[in-house]
C-alpha positions in Angstrom: 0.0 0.0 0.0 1.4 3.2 -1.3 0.6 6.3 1.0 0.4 10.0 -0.3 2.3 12.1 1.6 3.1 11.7 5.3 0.1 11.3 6.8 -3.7 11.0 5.5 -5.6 14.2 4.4 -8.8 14.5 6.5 -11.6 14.2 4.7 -9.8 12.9 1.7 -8.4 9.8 2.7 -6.0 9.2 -0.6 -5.2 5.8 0.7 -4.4 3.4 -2.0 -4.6 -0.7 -1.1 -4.4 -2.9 -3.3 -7.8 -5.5 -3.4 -6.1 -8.7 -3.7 -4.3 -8.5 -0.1 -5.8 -7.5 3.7 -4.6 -4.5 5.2 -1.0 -5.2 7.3 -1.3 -3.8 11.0 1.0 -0.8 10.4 -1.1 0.2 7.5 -4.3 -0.3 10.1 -2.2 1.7 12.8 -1.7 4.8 10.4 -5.0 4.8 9.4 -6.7 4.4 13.0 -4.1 6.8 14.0 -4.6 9.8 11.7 -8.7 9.3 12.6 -7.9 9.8 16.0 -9.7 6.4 17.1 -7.4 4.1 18.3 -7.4 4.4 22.0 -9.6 2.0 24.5 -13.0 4.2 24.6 -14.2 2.1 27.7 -16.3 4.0 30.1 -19.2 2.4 30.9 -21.5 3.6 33.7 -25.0 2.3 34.4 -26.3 6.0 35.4 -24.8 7.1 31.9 -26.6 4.4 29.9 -30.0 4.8 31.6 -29.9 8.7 30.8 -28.9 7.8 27.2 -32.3 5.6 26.7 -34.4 8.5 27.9 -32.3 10.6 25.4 -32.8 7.9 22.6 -36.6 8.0 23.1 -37.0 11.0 22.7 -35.1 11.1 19.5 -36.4 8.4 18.4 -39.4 10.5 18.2 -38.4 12.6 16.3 -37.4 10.1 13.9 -41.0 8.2 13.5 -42.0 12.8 12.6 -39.3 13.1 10.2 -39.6 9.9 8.5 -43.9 10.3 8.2 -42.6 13.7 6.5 -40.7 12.1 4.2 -43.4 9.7 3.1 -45.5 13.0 2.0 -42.5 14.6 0.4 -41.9 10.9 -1.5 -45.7 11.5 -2.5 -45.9 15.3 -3.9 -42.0 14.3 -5.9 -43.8 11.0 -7.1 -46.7 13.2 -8.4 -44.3 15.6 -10.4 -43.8 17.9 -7.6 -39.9 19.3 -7.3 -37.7 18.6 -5.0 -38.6 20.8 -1.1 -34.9 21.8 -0.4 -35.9 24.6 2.0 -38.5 22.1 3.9 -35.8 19.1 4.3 -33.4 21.5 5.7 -35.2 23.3 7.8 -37.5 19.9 9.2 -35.7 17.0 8.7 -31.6 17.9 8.6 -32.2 19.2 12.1 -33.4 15.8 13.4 -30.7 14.1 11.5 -27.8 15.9 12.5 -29.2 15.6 16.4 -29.4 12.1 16.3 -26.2 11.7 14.8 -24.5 13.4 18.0 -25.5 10.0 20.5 -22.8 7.7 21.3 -24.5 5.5 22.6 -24.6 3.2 19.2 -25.5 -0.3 20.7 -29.0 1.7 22.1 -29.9 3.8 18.9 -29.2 0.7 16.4 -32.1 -1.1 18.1 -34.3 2.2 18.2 -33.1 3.1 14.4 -34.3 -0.7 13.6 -37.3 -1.6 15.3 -40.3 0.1 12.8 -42.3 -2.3 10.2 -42.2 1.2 7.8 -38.6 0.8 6.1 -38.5 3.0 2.7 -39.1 6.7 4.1 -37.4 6.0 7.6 -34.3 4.1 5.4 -33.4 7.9 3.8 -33.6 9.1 7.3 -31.3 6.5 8.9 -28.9 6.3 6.3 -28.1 10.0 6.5 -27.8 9.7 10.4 -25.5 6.7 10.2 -23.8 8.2 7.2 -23.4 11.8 9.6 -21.7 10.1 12.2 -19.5 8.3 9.7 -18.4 11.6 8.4 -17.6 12.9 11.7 -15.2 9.9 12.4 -13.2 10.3 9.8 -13.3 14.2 10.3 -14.9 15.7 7.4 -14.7 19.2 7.3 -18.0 21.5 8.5 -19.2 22.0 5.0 -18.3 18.9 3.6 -20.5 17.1 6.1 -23.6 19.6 5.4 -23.3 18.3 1.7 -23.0 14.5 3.3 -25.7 14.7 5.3 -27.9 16.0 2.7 -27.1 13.6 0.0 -27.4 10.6 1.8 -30.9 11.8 3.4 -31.8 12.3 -0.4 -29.8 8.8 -1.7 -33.2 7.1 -3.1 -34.9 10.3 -4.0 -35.0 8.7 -7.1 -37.1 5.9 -5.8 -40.4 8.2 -6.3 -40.3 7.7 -9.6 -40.2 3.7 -9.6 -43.8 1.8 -9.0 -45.0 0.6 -5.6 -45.9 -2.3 -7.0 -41.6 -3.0 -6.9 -40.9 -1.2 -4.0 -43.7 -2.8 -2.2 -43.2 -6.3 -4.1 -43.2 -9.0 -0.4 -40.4 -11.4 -2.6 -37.6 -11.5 -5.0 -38.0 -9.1 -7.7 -37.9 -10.7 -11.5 -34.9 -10.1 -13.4 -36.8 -7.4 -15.3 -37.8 -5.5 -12.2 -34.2 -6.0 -10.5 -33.3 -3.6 -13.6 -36.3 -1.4 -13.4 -35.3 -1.1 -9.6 -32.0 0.0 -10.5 -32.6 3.0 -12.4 -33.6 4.9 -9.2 -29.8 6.3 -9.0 -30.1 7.6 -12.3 -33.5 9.2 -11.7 -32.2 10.5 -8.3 -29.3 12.4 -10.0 -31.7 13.8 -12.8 -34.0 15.4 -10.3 -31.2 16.7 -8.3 -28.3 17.9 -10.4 -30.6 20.6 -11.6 -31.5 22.3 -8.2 -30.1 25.7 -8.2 -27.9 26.0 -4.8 -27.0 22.5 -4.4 -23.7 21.0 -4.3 -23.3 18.9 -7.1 -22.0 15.9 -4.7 -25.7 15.7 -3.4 -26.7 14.4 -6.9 -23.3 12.5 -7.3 -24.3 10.3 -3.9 -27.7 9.7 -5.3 -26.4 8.3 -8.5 -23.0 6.2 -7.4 -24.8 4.9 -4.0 -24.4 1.5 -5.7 -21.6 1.3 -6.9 -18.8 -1.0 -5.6 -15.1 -0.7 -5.2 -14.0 -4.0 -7.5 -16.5 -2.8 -10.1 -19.5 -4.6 -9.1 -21.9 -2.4 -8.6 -24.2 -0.1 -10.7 -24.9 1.9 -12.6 -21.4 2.5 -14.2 -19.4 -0.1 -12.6 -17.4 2.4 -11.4 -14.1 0.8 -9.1 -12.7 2.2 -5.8 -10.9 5.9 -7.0 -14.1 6.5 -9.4 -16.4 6.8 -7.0 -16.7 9.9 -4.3 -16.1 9.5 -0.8 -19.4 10.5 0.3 -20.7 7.7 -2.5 -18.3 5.2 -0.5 -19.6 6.4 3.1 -23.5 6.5 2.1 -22.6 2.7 0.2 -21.6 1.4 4.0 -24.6 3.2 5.8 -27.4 1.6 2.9 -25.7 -1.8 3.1 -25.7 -1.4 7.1 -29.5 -0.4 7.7 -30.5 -2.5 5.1 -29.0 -5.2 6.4 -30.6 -4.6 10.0 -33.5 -4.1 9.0 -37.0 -6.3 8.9 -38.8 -5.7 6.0 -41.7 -8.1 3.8 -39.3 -10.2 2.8 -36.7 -11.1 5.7 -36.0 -10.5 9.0 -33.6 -7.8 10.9 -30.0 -9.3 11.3 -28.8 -9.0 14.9 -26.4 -6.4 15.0 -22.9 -8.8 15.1 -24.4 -10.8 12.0 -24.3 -7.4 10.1 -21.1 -6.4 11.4 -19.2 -9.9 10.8 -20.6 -9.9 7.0 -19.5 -6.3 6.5 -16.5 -7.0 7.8 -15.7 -9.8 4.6 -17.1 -7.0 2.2 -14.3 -5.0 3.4 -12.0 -5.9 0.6 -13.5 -5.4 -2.2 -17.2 -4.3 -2.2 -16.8 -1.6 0.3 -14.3 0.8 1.1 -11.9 -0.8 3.8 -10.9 2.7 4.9 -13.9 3.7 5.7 -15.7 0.1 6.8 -12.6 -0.2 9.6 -13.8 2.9 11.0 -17.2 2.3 11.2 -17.0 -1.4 12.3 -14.9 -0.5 15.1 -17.3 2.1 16.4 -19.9 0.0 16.3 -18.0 -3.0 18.1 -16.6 -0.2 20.6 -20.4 0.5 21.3 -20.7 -3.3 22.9 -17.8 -2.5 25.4 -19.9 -3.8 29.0 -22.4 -5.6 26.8 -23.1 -9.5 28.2 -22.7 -11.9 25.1 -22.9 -15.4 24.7 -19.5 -16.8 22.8 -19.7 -19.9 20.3 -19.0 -22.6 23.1 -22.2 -21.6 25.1 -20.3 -19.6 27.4 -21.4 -15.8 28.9 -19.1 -12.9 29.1 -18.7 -9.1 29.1 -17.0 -7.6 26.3 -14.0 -6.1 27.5 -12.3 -3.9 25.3 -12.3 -4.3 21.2 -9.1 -4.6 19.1 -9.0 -2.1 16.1 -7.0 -4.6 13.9 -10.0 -7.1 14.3 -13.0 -5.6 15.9 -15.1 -9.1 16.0 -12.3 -10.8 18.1 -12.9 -8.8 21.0 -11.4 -9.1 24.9 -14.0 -11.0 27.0 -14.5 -11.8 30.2 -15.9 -14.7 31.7 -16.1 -15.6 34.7 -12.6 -14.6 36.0 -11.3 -15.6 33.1 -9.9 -13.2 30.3 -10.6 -14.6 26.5 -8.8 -12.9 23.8 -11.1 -14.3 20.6 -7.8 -13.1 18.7 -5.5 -16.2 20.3 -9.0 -18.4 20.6 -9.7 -19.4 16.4 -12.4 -21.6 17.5 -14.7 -18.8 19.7 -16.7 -16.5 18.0 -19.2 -13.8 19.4 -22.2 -16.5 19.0 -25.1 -13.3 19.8 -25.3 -9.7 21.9 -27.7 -11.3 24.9 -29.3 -8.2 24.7 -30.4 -8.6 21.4 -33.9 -10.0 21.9 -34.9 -7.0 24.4 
């Protein structure tokens, strides 16, 4: 891995890996380094997680208001309306960027995951998982404005497909798998032309698919092709949709999600990024009870930033290192069915 410079531009990241290899731990180091992110962040306090629930509720409020206002704004743009800028910023953005300030990940995943309504409150999600992303890797002030707004508007173009896709409670056909895919090209057409928008917004909408070895769509665009805030609102879609119960399957529990986006680090997603996210995510279980592979229970410890899934566990009085222990895995989060 060649690096540009001596150390990694915030907000830039011009880190170039090469897709046939893993990422060697001195490569991880500089990146977790120049994010700021690789101390322990354990400080778990009961008084501290209670007031975060309250906190969460009350957001989570807010959430069910914003995403009911998107389903009218999905409406009056289906019907040939334009595109409310002024409205989204001034009634939905807010909410957003708010919920985007909680630390308390393991609590808002459930809370972000937990409606049957997924299309409207998926735009909302993504752009407050895609926020927080931003912040981690230090994007600057008005970089993140455009971030947050594109990824709240990534499947704009999704008003002008048919509900009888959208809605469809199966597998879509071959034909409609196609059909369902021009919604990033229909999102960029009915953004690029708003007058005071960064052109990025549009950009997000259109490349949200793509994929860093070429697999995705619309252009098959690889890693350096597509824009960072493409790559960071690619990882937040995969993430809520993943997580999320919808007609056709159930939610994933959160270490399912984490464990498969952690083998789509080399090559669909941007590894980057995904190591960032997946060890703030993993960081938010720190003092969560989980039940390990063998049938044992145990308190996560502290997670490791070269391998976020092999955490530090204790059970019992016994310390596990999953690193040094092949054969454990992180079976479930106990908490998971509450």
């Amino acid at each position: 891995m060649e690096i540009c410079g001596d150390e990694v531009t915030k907000g830039n990241l011009p880190l170039e890996w090469n897709n046939n290899r893993p990422l060697t731990l001195p490569e991880i180091d500089h990146i977790l380094h120049s994010m700021k992110i690789n101390q322990v962040e354990y400080n778990f306090d009961h008084k501290t997680n209670v007031n975060s629930k309250v906190e969460i509720k009350k957001i989570s409020r807010e959430i069910d208001l914003a995403s009911k206002q998107m389903e009218d704004i999905f409406k009056h743009i289906g019907r040939g309306g334009d595109v409310p800028l002024s409205e989204i910023k001034k009634d939905i953005l807010p909410t957003i960027k708010q919920a985007a300030e909680i630390p308390h990940l393991y609590h808002l995943f459930y809370e972000l995951n937990s409606k049957d309504e997924y299309t409207y409150r998926h735009m909302i999600c993504v752009g407050i998982i895609a926020t927080m992303i931003g912040r981690w890797i230090n994007l600057p002030k008005e970089e993140l404005e455009h971030l947050t707004l594109g990824a709240t508007l990534h499947d704009v173009g999704k008003t002008k497909i048919s509900n009888d896709i959208l809605n469809k409670p199966g597998k879509l056909t071959k034909e409609e798998y196609e059909t369902m895919k021009l919604h990033t090209m229909y999102g960029y057409e009915l953004l690029k032309g708003i007058k005071g928008l960064d052109e990025r917004v549009a950009i997000v909408a259109l490349q949200h698919h793509e994929r860093e070895d070429g697999g995705g769509y619309p252009f098959r665009l690889v890693n350096r092709q597509i824009d960072i805030h493409s790559k960071i609102v690619a990882i937040a879609d995969v993430f809520h949709a993943m997580s999320s119960a919808r007609v056709y399957h159930k939610a994933a529990p959160l270490h399912v999600v984490i464990k498969q986006m952690q083998e789509d680090a080399f090559g669909k997603l941007d590894p980057n990024i995904l190591l960032v996210f997946l060890y703030k995510m993993m960081n938010s279980l720190t003092g969560k009870q989980v039940q390990l592979t063998n049938g044992a229970e145990g308190t996560i410890i502290m997670i490791h930033p070269y391998d976020p899934l092999r955490s530090l566990v204790r059970v019992e009085d016994t310390l596990i290192d999953l690193r040094y222990n092949k054969h454990l895995q992180i079976e479930k989060v106990l908490e998971d069915n509450q």
